[in-house]
C-alpha positions in Angstrom: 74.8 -260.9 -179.5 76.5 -263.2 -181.9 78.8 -260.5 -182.7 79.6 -260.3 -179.1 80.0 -263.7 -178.6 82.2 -264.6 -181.4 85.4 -265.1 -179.7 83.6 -266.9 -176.7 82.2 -269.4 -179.6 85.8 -270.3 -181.3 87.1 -270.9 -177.8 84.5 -273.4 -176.8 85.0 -275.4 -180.2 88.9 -275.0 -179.6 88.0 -276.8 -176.2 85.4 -279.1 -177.8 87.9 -280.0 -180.5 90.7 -281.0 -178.4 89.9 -280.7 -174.5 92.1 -278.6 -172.9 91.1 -275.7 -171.5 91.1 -271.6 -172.3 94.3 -270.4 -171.9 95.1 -266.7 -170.5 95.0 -265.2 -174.0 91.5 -266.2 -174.6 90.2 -265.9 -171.3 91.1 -262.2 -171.7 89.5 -262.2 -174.6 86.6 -263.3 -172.7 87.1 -260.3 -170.0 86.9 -258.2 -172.9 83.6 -259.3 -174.2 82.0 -258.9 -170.6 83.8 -255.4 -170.8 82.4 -254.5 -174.0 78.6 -255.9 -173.2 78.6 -253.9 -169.8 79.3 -250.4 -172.1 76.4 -251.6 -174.3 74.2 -251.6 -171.5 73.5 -255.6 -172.4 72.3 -257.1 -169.2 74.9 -260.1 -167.3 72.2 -262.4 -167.4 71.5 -262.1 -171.1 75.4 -262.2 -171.8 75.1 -265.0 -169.5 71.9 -266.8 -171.2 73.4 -265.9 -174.6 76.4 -267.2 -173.8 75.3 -271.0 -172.3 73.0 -271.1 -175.4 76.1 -270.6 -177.6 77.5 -274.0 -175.4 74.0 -275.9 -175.8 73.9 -275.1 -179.8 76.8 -276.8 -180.3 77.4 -280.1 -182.5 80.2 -281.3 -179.8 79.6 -280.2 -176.3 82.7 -278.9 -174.8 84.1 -279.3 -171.3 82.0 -278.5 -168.3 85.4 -276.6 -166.7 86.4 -274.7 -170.2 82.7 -273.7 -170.1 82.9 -272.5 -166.8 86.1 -270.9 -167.0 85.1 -268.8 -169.6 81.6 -267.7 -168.6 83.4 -266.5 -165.2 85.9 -264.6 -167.6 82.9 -263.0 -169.1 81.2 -261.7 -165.9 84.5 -260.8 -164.2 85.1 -258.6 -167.3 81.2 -257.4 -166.8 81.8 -256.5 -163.4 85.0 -254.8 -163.5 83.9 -252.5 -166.5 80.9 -252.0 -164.1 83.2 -250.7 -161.2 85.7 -248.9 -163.6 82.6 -247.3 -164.7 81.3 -246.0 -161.2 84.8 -245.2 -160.2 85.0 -242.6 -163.1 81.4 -241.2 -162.2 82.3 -241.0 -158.7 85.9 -239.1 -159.6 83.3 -237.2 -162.1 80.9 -236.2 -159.3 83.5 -235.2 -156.8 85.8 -233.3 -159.3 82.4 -231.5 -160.2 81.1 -230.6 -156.3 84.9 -229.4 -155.7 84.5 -226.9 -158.7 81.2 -226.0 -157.6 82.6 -225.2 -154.1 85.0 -222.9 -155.4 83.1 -221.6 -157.6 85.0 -222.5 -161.0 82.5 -221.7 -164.1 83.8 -224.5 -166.4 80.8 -226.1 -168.2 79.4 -225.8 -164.7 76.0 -225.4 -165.9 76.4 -228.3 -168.5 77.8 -230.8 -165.5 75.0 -230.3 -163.3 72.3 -231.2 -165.7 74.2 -234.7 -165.9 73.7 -235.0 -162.0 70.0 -233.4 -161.6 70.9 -229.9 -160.7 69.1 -226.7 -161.4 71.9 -223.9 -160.5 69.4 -221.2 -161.1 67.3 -222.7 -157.7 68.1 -222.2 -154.6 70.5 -224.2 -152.5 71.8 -224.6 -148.9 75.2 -226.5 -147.6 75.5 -228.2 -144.7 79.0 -229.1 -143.6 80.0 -231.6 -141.2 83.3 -232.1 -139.1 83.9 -235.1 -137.4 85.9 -234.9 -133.6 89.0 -232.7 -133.1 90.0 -229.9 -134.6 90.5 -229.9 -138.3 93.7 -230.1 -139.6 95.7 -227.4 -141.9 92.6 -225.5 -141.6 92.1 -222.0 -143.0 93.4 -219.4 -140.4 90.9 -218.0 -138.7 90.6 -214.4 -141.4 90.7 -216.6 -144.2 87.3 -217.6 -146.3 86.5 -221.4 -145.6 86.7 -223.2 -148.9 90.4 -221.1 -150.3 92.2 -224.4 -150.2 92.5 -228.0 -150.7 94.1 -229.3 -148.0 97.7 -228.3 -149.5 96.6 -228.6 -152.6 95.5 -225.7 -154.7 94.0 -225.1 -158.2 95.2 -228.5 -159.1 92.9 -231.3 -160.2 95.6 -234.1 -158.8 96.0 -232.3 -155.9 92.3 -231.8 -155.4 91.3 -235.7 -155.4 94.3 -236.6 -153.0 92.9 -233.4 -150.8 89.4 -235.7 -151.0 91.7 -238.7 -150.5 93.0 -237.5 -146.7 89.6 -235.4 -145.9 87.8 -239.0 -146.3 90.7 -240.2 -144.0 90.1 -237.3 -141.9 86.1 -238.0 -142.3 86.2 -241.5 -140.6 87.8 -245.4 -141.0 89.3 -244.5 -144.7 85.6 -242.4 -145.6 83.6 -245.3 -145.1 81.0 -243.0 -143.0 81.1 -240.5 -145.9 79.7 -243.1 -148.4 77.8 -244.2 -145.8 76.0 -241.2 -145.1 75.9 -240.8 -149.1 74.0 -243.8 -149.9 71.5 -243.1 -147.2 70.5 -239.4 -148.4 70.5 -240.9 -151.7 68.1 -243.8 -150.9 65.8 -241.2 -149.4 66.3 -238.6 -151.4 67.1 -239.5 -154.8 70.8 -239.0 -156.5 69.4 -235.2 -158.3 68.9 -233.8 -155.0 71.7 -234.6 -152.8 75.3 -233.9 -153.5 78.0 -235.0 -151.3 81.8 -234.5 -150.8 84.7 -234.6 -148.7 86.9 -231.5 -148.4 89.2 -230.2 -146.6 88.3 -233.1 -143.8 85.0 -231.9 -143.7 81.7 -233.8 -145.1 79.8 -231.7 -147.7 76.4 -232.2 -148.4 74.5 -229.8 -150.9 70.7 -229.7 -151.2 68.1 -227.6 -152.9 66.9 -225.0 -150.4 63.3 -226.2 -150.8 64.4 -229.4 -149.4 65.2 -228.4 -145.4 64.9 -231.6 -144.0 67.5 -233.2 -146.1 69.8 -231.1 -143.5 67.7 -232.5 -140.5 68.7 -235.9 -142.0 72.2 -235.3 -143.2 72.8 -234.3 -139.0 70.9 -237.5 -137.6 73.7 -239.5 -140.0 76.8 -237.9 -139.1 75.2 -238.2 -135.5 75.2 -241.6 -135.8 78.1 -242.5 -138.3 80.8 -239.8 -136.2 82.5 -240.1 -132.8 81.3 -237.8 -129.8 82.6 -234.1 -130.9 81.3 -233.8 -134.7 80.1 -230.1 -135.3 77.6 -229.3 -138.4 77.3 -226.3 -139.9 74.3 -224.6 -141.9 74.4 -222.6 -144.4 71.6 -220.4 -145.8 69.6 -221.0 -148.6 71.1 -219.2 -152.0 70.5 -218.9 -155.2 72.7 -219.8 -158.1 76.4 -221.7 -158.5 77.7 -218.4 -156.1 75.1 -219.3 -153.7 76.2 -222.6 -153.3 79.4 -221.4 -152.8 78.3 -218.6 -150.2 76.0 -221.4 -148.3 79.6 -223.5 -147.8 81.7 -220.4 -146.6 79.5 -219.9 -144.5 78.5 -223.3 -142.6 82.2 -223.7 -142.4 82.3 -220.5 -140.6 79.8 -221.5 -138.3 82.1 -224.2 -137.4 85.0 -221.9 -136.8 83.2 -219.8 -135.4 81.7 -222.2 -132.6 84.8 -223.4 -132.0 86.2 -219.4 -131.1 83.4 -218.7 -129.1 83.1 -221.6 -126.8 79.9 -222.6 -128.4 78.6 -225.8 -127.1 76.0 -226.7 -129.4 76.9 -229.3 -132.0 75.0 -228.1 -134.8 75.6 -223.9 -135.5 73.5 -222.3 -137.9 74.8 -219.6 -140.0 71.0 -217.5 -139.4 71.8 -217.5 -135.5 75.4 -216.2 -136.0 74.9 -213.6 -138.3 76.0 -210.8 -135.8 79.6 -212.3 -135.1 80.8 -211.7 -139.1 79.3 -208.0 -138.9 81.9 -207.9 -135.5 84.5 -209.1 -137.3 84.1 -206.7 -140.0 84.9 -203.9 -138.2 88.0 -205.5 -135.9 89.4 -201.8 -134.9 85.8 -200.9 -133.5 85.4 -203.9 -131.8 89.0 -204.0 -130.4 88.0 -200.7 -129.0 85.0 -201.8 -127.1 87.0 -204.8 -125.5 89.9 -202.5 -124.3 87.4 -199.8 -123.3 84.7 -202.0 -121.6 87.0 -205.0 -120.3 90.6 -204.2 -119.6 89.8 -203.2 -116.4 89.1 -206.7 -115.2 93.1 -207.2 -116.2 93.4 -205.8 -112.3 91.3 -208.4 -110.7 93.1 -210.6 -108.6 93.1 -214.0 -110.2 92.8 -212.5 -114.1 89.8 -212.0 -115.8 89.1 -215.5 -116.6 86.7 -216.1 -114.0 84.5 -213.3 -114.2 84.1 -213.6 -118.0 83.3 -216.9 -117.4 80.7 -215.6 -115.1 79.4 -213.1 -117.6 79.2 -215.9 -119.8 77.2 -217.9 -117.9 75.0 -215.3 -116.7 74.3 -214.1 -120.5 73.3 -217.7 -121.3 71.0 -218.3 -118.7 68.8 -214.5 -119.6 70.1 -213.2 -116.5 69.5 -215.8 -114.1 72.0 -216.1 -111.5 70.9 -219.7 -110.0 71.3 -221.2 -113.1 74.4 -219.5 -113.9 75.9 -220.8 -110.8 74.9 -224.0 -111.6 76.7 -224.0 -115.2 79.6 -222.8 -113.2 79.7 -225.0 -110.8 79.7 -222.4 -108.3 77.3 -220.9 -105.9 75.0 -218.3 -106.0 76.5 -216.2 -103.9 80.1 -216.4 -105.3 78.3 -215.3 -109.2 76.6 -212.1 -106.9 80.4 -211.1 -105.6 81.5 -211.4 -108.9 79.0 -209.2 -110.7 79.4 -207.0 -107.9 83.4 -206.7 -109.1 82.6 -206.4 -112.6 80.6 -203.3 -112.0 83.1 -201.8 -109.7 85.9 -202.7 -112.3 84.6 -201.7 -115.4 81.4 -199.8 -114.6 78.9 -201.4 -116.3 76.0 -203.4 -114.7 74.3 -206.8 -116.7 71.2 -205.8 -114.6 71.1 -202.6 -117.0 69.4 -203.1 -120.1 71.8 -200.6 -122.4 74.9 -201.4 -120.1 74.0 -205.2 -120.7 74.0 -205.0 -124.5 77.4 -203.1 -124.1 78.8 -205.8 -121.7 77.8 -208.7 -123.6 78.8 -207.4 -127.2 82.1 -206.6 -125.6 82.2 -210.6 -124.2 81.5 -211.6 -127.3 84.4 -210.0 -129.0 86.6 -210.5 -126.5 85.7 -214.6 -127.5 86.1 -213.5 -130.8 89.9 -211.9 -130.3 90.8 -214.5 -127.8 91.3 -211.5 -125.5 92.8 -211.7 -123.2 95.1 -214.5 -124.2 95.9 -212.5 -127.3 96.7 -208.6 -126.1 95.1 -206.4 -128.5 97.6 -203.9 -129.9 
């Protein structure tokens, strides 16, 4: 500590020997040694102690104000190295969940021992999106998680993507940190890992650890405005499966937002038959045009009556409560049934013809049919 202190010494006899006080050179000096002590994992109140017992030690006491002047230096120097230091291991821990999320292999394995992670466990993703539709957002075909914001492949790019997507997140990302701290606190720092991208909130947890999702939603409930959306991922093993868990809560999202869903938090396991749709887009293009175009005829458009089928779908067939979700009587969902089996030929009352009807709904929702004509 003497070492350390050195500099701080000469400038207190300097002051002792002819009262003035520490000019800007040697208060910097000062910063420096706070600085220094902070990397060394020295303690501020035993630079502190050390440093007062330097003052007391001496022949000639110097001036109270030099000796506060520099003892402030030292701790302002403490502090900043302190913040410089969390800055670079927050840059550190974003620039590392960013890689993980795209799955770049660089000393992957090597960087998540540093943060508590065991990539050969299991892991699910939950992704959050606060209110409004998320901007420059992968087109609808495209894999959530291609692109940073505008920024791809570059590291520069990437943090000023995590720059706007905490903008995006909420009051300059104060809610992400927020929501950080507290599934740290609870948690523990090896457990949790949490991100901003592409103006959605990340949050990655060991797939043994469930609830940590649970409590990730109640935060985001209560840090976002009305019109968040989560979305779950499954549980996968491995750096891909992290990866695979993000795709596909971000999916969940788009594809809530496609289908009309109402539900603010979409779970990838409950949407599983939507992607299989999507795979085949000639087969289910078929089954809309086949099954649906009909309704094209009815006077008024389609709109209302798949509205109705909708509705009726939702509630397991039940026609009051249908009406009720339409805002519409009983009667007027029983004429429109009634059209829809005249129009297309196919009954919801009939088990098989149901099925048919309602996958055909579905990708209609899917297409945006009949907004977008199917060629």
């Amino acid at each position: 500590m003497d070492e350390l202190l050195g500099g701080h010494l000469r400038t207190l006899r300097e002051a002792a020997a002819t009262g003035r006080l520490p000019d800007r050179t040697e208060l910097d000096d000062c910063r420096a040694t706070g600085a220094r002590a902070a990397e060394r994992g020295v303690s501020v109140r035993a630079l502190v102690e050390a440093a007062l017992l330097m003052a007391e030690s001496m022949s000639t006491a110097p001036p109270l104000p030099a000796l506060r002047r520099t003892v402030s230096a030292l701790m302002e120097g403490y502090e900043n190295a302190q913040r410089s230091a969390l800055r670079q291991e927050e840059d550190a821990r974003r620039e590392f969940v960013n890689d993980l999320l795209q799955g770049r292999a660089d000393r992957l394995a090597e960087r998540a021992e540093h943060f508590g992670l065991r990539l050969a466990e299991t892991y699910m993703v939950a992704v959050a999106r606060p209110a409004g539709p998320k901007a420059d957002g992968p087109a609808p075909d495209r894999a959530a998680g291609d692109q940073v914001g505008d920024h791809v492949g570059d590291r520069a790019g990437d943090r000023a993507g995590d720059r706007a997507g905490d903008r995006a997140a909420g009051d300059g990302g104060m809610p992400a940190r927020r929501i950080e701290e507290a599934m740290i606190t609870r948690f523990g720092s090896h457990n949790v890992l949490i991100a901003v991208r592409e103006g959605m909130l990340v949050c990655v947890v060991p797939g043994s650890l469930a609830v940590a999702t649970g409590e990730f939603t109640h935060h985001v409930r209560q840090m976002f405005a009305p019109g968040w959306r989560v979305g779950l991922g499954r549980s996968h093993r491995g750096p891909g499966g992290v990866v695979t868990s993000y795709r596909e809560g971000a999916n969940a999202i788009e594809l809530g937002d496609r289908l009309g869903l109402r539900a603010p938090v979409l779970k990838a396991a409950d949407l599983l038959v939507f992607p299989v749709l999507l795979r085949d887009r000639a087969a289910i293009e078929d089954l809309v045009t086949t099954v649906l175009s009909s309704l094209l005829e009815a006077r008024g458009g389609p709109g209302p009556l798949l509205d109705t089928l909708e509705a009726v779908f939702a509630s397991q067939g039940n026609q009051a409560a249908a009406a009720r979700k339409l805002g519409v009587s009983t009667r007027a969902v029983t004429y429109r049934l009634e059209r829809i089996r005249r129009l297309t030929g196919f009954s919801p009352d009939d088990p098989t013809q149901r099925f048919t009807l309602e996958t055909a709904v579905l990708g209609a929702r899917l297409l945006d049919w009949p907004a977008h004509p199917l060629g």
